[in-house]
C-alpha positions in Angstrom: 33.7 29.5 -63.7 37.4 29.7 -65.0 38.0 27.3 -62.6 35.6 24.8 -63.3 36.2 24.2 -67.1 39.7 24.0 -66.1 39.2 21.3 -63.5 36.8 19.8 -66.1 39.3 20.0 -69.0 42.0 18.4 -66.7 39.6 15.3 -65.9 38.6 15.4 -69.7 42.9 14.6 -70.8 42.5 12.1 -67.7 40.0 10.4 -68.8 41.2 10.4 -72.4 44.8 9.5 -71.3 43.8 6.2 -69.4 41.6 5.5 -71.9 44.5 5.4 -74.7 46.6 3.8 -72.2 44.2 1.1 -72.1 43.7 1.1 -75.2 47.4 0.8 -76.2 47.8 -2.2 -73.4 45.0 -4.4 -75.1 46.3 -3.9 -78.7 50.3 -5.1 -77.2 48.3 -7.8 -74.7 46.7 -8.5 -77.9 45.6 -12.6 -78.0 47.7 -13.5 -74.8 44.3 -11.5 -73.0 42.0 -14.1 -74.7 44.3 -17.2 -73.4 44.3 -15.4 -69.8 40.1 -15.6 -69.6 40.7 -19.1 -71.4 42.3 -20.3 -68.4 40.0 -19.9 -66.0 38.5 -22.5 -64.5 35.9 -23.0 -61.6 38.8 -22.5 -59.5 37.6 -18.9 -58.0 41.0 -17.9 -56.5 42.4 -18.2 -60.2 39.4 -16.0 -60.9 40.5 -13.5 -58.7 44.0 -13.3 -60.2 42.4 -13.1 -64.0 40.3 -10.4 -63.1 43.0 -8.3 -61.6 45.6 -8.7 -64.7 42.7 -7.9 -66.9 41.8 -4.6 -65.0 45.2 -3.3 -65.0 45.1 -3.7 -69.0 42.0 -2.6 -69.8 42.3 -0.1 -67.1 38.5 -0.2 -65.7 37.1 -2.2 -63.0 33.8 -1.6 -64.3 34.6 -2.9 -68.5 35.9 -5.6 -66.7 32.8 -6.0 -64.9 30.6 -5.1 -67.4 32.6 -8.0 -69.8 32.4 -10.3 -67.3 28.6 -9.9 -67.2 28.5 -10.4 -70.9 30.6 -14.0 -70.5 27.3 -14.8 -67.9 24.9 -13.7 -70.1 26.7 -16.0 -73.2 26.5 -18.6 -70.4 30.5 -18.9 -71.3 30.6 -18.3 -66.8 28.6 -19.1 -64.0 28.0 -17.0 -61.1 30.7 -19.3 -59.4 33.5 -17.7 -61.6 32.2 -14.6 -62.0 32.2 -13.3 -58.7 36.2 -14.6 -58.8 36.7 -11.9 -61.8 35.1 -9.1 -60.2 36.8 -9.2 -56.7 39.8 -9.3 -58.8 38.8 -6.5 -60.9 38.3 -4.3 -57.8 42.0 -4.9 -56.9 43.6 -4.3 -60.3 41.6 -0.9 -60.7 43.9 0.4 -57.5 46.7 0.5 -60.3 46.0 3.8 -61.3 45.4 5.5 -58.1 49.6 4.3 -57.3 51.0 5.4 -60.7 49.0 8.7 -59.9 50.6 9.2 -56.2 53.8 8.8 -57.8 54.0 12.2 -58.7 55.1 11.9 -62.2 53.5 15.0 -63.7 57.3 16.4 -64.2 57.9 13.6 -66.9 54.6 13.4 -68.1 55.7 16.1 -71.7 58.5 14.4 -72.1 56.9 10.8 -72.0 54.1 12.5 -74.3 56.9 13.8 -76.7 58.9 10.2 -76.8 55.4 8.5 -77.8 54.3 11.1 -80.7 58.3 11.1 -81.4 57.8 6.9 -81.8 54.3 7.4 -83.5 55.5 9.4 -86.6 58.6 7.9 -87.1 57.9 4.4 -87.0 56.0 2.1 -89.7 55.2 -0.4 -87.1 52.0 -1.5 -85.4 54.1 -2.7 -82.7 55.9 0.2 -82.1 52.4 2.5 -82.8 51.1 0.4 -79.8 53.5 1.1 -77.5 53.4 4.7 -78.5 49.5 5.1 -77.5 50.7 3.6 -73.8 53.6 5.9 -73.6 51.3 9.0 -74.9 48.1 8.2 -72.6 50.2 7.7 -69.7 51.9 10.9 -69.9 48.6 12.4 -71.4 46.8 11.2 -67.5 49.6 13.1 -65.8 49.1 16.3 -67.9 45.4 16.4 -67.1 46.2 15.3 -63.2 48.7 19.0 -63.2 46.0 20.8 -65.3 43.3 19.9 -62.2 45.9 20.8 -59.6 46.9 23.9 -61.5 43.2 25.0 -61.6 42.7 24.0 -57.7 45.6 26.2 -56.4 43.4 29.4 -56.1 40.7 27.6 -54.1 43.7 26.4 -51.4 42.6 30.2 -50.1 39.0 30.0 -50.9 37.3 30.0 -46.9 34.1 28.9 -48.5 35.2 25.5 -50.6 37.5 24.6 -47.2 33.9 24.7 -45.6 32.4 22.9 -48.1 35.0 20.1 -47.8 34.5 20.0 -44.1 31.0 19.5 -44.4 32.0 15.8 -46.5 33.9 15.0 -42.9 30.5 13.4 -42.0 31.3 9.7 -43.7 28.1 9.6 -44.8 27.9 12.9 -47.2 31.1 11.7 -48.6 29.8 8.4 -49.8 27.2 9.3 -51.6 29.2 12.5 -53.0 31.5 9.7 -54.0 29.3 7.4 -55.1 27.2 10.6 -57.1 30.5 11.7 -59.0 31.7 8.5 -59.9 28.3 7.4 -61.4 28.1 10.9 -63.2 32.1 10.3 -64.6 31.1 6.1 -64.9 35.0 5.5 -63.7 36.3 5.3 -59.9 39.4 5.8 -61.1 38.4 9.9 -62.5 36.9 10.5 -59.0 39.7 9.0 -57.1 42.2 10.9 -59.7 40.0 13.9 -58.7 40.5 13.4 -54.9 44.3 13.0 -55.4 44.6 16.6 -57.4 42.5 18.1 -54.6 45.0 16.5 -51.9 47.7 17.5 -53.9 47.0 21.4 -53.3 46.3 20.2 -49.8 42.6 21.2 -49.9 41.7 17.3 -48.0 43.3 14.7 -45.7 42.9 11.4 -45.9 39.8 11.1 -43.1 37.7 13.1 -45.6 39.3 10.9 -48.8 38.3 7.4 -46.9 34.3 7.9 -47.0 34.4 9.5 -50.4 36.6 6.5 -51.5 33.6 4.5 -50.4 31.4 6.1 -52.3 33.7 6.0 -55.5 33.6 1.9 -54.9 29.4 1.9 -54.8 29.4 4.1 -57.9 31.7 2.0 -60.2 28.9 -0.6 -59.7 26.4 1.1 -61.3 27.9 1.0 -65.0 27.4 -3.1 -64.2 23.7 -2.4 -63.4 23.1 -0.2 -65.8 24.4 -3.1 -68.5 23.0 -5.7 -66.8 19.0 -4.0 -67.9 17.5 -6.2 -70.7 20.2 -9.3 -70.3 19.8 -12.7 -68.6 18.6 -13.2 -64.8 22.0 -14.9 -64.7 23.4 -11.6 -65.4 21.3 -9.6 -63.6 22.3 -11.2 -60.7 26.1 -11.1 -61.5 25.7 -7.1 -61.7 24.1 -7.4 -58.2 27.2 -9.8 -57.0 29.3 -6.8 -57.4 27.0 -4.6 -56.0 27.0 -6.3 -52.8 30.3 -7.7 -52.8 31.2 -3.1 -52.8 28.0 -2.1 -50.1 29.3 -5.1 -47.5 33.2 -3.9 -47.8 32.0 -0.5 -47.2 30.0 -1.2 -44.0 32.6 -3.5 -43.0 35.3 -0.7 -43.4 33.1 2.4 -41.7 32.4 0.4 -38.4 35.0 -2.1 -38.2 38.6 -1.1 -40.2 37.9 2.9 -40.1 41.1 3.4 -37.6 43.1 0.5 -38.2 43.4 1.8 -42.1 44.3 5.3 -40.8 47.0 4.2 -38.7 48.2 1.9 -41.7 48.7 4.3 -44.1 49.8 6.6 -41.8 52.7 4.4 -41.2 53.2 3.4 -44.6 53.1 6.7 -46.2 53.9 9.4 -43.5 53.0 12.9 -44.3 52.1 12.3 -48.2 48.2 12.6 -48.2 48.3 11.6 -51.9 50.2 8.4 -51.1 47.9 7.8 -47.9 44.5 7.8 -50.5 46.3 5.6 -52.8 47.3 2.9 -50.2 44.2 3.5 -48.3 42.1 2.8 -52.2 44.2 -0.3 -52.3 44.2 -1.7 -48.9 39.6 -1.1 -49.3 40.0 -3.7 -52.3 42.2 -6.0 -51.1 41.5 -6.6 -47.6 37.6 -6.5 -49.0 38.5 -9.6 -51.2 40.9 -11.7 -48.6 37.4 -11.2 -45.9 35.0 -11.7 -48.2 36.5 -14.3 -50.5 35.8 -17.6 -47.9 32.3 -16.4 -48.3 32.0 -16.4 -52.0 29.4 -18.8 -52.6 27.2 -17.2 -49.8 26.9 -14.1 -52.0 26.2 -16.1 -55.2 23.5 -18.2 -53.0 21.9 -14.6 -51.6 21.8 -12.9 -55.2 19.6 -15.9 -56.3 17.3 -15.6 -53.0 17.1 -11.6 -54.3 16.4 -12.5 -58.0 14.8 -15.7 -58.2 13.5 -18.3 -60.8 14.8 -20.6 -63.1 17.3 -19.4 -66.0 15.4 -18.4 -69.1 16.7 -20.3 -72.1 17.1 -17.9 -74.5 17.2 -18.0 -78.2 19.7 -16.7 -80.8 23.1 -15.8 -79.9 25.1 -18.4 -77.9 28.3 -16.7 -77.5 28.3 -13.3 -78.7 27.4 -10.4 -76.4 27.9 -6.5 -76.6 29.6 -5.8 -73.4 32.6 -8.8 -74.5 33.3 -5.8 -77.1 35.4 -3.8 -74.4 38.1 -6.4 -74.6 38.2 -7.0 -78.6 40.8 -10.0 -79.4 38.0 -12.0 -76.9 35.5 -10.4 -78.9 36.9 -11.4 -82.1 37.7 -15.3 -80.4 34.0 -15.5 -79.6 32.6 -14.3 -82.6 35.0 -16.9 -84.4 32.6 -19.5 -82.0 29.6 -17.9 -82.8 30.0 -18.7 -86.6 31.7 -22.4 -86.2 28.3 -22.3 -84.2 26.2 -21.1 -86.7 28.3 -23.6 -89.1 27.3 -26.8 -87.6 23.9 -25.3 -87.8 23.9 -25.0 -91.6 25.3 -28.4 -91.9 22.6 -29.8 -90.0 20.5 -28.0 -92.2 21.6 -29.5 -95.1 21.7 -33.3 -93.6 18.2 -32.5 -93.2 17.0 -31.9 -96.7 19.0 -35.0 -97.8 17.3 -36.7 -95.7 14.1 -35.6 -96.5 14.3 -36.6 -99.9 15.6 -39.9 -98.8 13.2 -40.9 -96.9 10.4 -38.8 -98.4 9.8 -37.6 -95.0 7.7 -34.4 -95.4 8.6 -33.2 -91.3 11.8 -32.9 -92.2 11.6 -30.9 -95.1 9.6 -28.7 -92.6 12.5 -28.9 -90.4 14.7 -27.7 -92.9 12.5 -23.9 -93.6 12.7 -23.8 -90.0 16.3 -24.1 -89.4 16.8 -21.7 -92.3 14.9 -19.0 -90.5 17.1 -19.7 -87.6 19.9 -19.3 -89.7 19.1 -16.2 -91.3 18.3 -14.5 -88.0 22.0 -15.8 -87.2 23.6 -14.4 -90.3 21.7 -10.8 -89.9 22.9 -10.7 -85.5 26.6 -12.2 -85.8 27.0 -9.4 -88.7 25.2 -6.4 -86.7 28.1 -7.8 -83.9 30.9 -7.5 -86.2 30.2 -4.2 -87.6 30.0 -3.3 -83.9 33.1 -4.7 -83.2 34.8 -2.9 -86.4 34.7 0.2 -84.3 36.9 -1.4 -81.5 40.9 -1.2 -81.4 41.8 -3.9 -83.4 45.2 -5.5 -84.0 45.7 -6.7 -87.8 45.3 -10.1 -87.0 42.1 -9.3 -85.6 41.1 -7.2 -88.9 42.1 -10.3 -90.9 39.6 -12.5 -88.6 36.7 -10.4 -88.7 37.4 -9.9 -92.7 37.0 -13.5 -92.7 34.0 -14.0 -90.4 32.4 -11.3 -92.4 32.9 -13.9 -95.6 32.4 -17.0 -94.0 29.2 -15.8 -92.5 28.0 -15.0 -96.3 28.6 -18.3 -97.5 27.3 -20.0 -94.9 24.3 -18.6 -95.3 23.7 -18.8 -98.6 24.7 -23.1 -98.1 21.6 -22.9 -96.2 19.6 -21.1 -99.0 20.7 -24.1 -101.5 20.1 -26.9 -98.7 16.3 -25.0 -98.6 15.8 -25.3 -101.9 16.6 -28.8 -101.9 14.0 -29.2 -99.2 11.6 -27.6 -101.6 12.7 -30.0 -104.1 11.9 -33.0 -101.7 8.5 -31.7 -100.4 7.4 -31.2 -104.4 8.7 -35.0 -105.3 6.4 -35.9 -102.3 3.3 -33.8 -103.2 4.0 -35.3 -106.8 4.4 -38.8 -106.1 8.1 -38.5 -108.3 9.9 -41.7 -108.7 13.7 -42.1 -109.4 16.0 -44.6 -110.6 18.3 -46.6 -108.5 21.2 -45.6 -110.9 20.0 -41.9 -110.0 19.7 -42.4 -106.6 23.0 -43.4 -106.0 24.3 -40.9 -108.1 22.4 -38.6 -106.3 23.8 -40.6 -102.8 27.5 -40.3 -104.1 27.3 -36.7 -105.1 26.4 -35.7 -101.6 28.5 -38.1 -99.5 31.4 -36.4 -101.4 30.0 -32.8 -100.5 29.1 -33.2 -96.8 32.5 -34.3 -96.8 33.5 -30.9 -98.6 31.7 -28.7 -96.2 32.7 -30.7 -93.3 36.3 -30.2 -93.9 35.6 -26.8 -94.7 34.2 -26.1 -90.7 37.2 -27.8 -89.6 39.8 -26.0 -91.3 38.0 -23.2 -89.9 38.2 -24.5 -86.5 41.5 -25.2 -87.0 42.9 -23.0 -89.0 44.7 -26.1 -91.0 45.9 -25.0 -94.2 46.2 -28.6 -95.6 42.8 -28.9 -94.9 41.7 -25.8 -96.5 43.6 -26.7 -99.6 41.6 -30.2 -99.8 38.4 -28.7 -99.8 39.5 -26.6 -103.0 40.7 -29.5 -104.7 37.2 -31.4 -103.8 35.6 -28.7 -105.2 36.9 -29.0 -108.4 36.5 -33.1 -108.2 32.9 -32.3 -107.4 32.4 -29.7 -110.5 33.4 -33.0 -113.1 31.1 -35.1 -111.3 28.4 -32.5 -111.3 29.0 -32.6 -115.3 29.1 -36.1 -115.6 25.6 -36.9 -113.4 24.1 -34.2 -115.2 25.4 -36.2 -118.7 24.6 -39.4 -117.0 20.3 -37.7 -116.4 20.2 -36.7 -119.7 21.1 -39.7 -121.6 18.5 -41.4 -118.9 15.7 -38.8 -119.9 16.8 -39.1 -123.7 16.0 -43.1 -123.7 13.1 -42.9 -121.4 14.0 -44.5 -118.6 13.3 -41.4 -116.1 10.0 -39.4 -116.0 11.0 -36.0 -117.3 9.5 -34.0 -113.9 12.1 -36.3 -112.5 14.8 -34.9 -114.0 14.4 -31.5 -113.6 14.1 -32.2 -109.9 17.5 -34.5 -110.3 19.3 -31.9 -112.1 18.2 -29.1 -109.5 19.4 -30.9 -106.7 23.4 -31.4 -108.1 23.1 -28.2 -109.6 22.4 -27.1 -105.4 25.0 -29.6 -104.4 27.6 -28.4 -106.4 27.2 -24.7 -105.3 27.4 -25.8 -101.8 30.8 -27.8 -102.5 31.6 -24.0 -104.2 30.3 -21.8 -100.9 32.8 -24.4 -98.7 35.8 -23.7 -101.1 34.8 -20.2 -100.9 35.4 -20.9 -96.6 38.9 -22.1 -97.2 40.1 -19.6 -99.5 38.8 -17.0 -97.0 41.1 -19.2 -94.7 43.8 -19.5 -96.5 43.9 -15.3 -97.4 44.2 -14.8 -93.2 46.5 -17.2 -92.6 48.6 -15.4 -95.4 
């Protein structure tokens, strides 16, 4: 028993060390991780190459995966691109398994001590970063000794030597890899597991190679797992992976068995921990050069498995849980999501204009339908964010998602005032309400002047411009002394007759809604302005 929780705490600092290490490495990649997914294209071979850099930052094959499924299920990738990121993802989890067989666990306090050393002493968030890499690294090489440590004993142990001979037979040892590495959800645990075990020389590399298998079905099902409740899209990008791992593991038992034996034989003589780290390696890569010509084959045979059209889903566009692993593309998506849900609001409130225009009763029906859209939009983009609070963030991120948070807010709130100016059209048409030219065009000028506002506004939040930002402030205030004015204007109107009083009210309502929508878009550049500060 002594034993076993020792094993177990060992894998538990393992786990918690390459976690921090990955953590660290995505706070220093920081945005330069969002430019690397930018530049993929449908040029899979690129693909291949993004997905590997990725993995060894974020150090999982399957977040990468699992991200990769949410970018389907966005429809930000197609099944094309995808199955680019996840050969590559397969090849940059191998990372880990190499740093391991180096043997570092001598330097691993001393690494530990030089990161907590940098942690307390420095003020900066660089610095901080670097410190969680330097401390999860060293902390992965304290829990790889603490597992060796606690396997020593069982070197003697006749009974666990027969139970490891029994996983000889390839086929025990893939599904004992594939059970433990579903059960830890991370290849890189079991394969860290293996190593420690070789390390006390309790396995060879014959009995690693089908367990190694077994670790490379597992990892897929975290993907399958995620993939429950999304898009067919990305239901079938979780099986790509899944098929891409069973056909390199057939391909390797019958076919490449011996020739990978004598390989890492020769390239690592006598070190079983080296041999299962080239052999891990050598599975991925060679797996990807064979299987990479035939790409589209398996994107063609996952849509014979799962077939149908694509559902067209409603709601989110570009936000989706699983991009959350990798937080500054999280934070660049949900910075789409909201231009998105921008563009919607301003269509919302050409609408109601419109409507009252043109006296057009569908569209003022149009309008309280958008509006439910957009409030469905406001309540899921913040549920994300609050989700995404939880995440590593950098302070540039913070200050984005502070902003979103904001921006979000008043957006939603320009679609409340562009409703109620719907509701003001649909009762001048149930009333049969008659204006005057002189406040028509007012009425005309007033919101030329806004839609120009709020359009700004969504650019300078695009763009991040602060000239831009600062003209939507001062049109804000142009468009508070013409508010005063037309509402001046109406009641000298009213006072000599000329406009049906019902008229005016409705007049007056609609600047007063105009003018608080010129004051939600200022509100959008100051919010700008504050991050940009």
């Amino acid at each position: 028993m002594e034993i076993a929780f020792g094993v177990l705490g060992g894998l538990g600092l393992f786990l918690y060390g390459m976690n921090l290490m990955g953590t660290g490495l995505q706070k220093v990649a920081g945005d330069r991780l969002k430019k690397l997914i930018e530049i993929l294209t449908n040029n899979r071979f690129m693909g291949v190459l993004v997905g590997t850099v990725v993995t060894m930052i974020i150090q999982s094959s399957s977040a990468t995966t699992v991200m990769t499924i949410g970018f389907v299920n966005a429809g930000l990738m197609n099944l094309s691109q995808a199955i680019g990121i996840i050969m590559g993802a397969n090849i940059g989890t191998t990372i880990t398994a190499q740093l391991i067989a180096f043997k570092l666990t001598d330097i691993a306090p001393i690494v530990v001590a030089i990161g907590v050393g940098i942690w307390i002493f420095s003020s900066k968030k660089k610095n901080k970063e670097i410190a969680e890499i330097l401390i999860g690294f060293g902390i992965l090489f304290v829990g790889m000794d603490f597992m060796g440590s606690y396997l020593k004993p069982l070197s003697k142990s006749q009974t666990f030597k027969d139970i490891l001979t029994s996983l000889n037979n390839p086929y025990v040892g893939i599904v004992v890899g594939f059970a433990l590495t579903t059960i830890v959800q991370s290849s890189s645990a079991s394969i860290g597991l293996l190593l420690a075990l070789a390390g006390q020389g309790l396995i060879n590399v014959e009995m690693a190679l089908p367990i190694l298998y077994g670790d490379n079905i597992g990892t897929t099902t975290t993907a399958l797992l995620s993939s429950i409740g999304a898009s067919k899209t990305a239901k079938r990008a979780a099986l790509m992976h899944f098929l891409f791992n069973i056909i390199g593991t057939l391909l390797f038992i019958f076919v490449l068995q011996f020739p990978i034996l004598k390989l890492v034989d020769i390239l690592a003589k006598n070190d079983v921990q080296r041999q299962i780290a080239h052999a891990h390696t050598l599975f991925n890569v060679i797996n990807v050069i064979v299987q990479f010509p035939f790409a589209g084959f398996i994107v063609k045979a996952v849509k014979r498995i799962i077939p149908g059209e694509i559902e067209i889903t409603q709601g989110l566009k570009y936000l989706d849980s699983r991009i959350i692993e990798t937080p500054s593309i999280a934070a660049g998506q949900a910075s789409k999501e909201v231009l998105r849900m921008g563009k919607i609001v301003e269509n919302s409130f050409k609408t109601s204009i419109n409507s009252f225009f043109e006296r057009d009763e569908k569209l003022t029906h149009e309008v309280f339908e958008i509006e439910k859209q957009i409030n469905e939009l406001e309540k899921d983009i913040t549920k994300y964010l609050i989700e995404l609070t939880h995440a590593p963030l950098t302070d540039e991120q913070q200050a984005t998602i502070t902003t979103l948070f904001n921006t979000i807010n008043d957006l939603e709130r320009v679609g409340d005032h562009a409703d109620n100016i719907a509701e003001l059209s649909q009762y001048t048409i149930d009333h049969r309400l008659e204006f005057t030219d002189e406040a028509k065009k007012e009425l005309e000028t007033m919101f030329n002047k806004v839609q120009e506002s709020f359009n700004l506004a969504l650019m300078a939040f695009k763009t991040a411009d602060m000239e831009m930002a600062k003209k939507v402030i001062n049109y804000e205030k142009e468009i508070d002394k013409m508010e005063k004015q037309l509402r001046a204007n109406h009641i000298e109107r009213l006072n000599k007759s000329l406009c049906h009083p019902t008229s005016g009210i409705v007049f007056l309502d609609i600047i007063s809604n105009l003018e608080r929508i010129a004051d939600h878009a200022s509100n959008i550049s100051l919010s700008i302005l504050d991050a940009i500060k």
